[in-house]
C-alpha positions in Angstrom: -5.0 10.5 -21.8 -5.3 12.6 -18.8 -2.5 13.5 -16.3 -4.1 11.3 -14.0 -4.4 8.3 -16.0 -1.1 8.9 -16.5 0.1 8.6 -13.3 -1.7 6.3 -12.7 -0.3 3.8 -14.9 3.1 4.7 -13.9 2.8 4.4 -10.6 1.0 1.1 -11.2 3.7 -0.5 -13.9 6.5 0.4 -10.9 5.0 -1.3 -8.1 4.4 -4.3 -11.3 8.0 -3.9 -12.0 8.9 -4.3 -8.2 6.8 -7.2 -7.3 8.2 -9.0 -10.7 11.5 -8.2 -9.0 10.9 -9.6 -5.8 8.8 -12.8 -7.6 12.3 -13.1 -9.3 14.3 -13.4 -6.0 12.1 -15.7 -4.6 12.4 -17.8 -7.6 15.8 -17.9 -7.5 15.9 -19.0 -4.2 16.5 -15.8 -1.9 15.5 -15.6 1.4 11.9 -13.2 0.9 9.7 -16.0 0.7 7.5 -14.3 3.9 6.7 -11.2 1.1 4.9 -14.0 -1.3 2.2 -17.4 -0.8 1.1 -16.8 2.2 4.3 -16.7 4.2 4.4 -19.5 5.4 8.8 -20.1 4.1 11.5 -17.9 3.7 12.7 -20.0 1.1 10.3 -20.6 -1.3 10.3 -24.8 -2.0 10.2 -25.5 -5.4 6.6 -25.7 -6.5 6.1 -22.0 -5.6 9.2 -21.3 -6.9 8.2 -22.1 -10.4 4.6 -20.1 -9.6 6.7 -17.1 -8.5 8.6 -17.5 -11.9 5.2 -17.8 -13.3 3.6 -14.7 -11.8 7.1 -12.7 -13.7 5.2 -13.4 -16.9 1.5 -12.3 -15.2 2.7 -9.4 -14.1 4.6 -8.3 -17.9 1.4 -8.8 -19.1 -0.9 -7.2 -16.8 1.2 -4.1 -17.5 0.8 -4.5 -20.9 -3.1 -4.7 -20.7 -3.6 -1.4 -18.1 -0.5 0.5 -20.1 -2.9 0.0 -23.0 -5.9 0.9 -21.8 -4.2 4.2 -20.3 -3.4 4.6 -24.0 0.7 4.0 -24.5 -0.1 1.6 -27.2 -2.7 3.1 -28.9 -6.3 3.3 -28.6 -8.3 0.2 -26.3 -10.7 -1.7 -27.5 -13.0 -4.3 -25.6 -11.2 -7.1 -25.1 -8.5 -4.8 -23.3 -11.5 -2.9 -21.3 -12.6 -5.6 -19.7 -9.0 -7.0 -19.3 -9.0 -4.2 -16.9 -11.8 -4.5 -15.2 -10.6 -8.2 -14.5 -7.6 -7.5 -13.1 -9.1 -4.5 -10.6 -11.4 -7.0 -9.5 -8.1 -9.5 -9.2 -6.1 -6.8 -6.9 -8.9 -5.9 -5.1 -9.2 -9.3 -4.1 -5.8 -9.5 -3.7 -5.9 -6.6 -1.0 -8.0 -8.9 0.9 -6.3 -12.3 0.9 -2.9 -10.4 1.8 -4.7 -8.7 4.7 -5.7 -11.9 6.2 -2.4 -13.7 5.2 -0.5 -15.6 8.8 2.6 -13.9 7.3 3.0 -9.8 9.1 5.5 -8.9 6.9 3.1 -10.1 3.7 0.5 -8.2 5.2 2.4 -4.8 5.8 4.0 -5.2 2.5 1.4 -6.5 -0.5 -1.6 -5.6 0.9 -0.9 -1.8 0.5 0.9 -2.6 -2.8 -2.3 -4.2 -4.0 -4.1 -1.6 -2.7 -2.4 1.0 -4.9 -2.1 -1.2 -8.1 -5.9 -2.0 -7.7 -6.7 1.8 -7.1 -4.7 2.8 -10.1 -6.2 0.3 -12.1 -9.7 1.8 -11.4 -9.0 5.3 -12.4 -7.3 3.9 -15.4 -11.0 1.6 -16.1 -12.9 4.4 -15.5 -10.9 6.6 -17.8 
């Protein structure tokens, strides 16, 4: 496991652990519904509520998958490689559909943090 793989999958787990966060406010009813599904309500009606409470679970287990293939759990094996490479292609994507989302603040705010998360999960594929 290299420094940079490292970092890497630090840097990506945080901005996990902050999105889960702000999924978690949503959910709960707060006010930062423009950050999440497209902008389009500051407070999140309950359908994407319970997808925001949802996407708390994804995002545990996305950190899981790229924490192990970075090696903190052990050694990979294929199942978690190409558990990676799904999930760069998924934030990749992502960095597109929150560039074009109607909501500014979505767009100056998830579409560099999927940006990063899909960057750091191509040096950790490629490690």
């Amino acid at each position: 496991m290299t420094a940079l793989v490292v970092a890497a999958a630090i840097v990506a787990t945080v901005l996990l652990a902050a999105a889960a966060v702000l999924q978690v406010l949503v959910a709960s009813g707060r006010p930062y519904g423009r950050l999440v599904w497209g902008g389009q309500h500051a407070v999140l009606p309950r359908r994407l509520r319970i997808g925001s409470a949802v996407s708390v679970l994804l995002y545990a287990g996305f950190a899981v998958i790229l924490l192990w293939r970075a090696g903190f759990f052990g050694p990979s094996n294929p199942f978690i490689d190409v558990a990676t490479w799904v999930l760069f292609g998924y934030f990749a994507f992502g960095v597109v559909l929150n560039g074009i989302s109607r909501s500014r603040l979505e767009r100056l705010v998830m579409t560099p943090t999927c940006a990063v998360v899909a960057a750091c999960l191509l040096v950790i594929a490629l490690s």
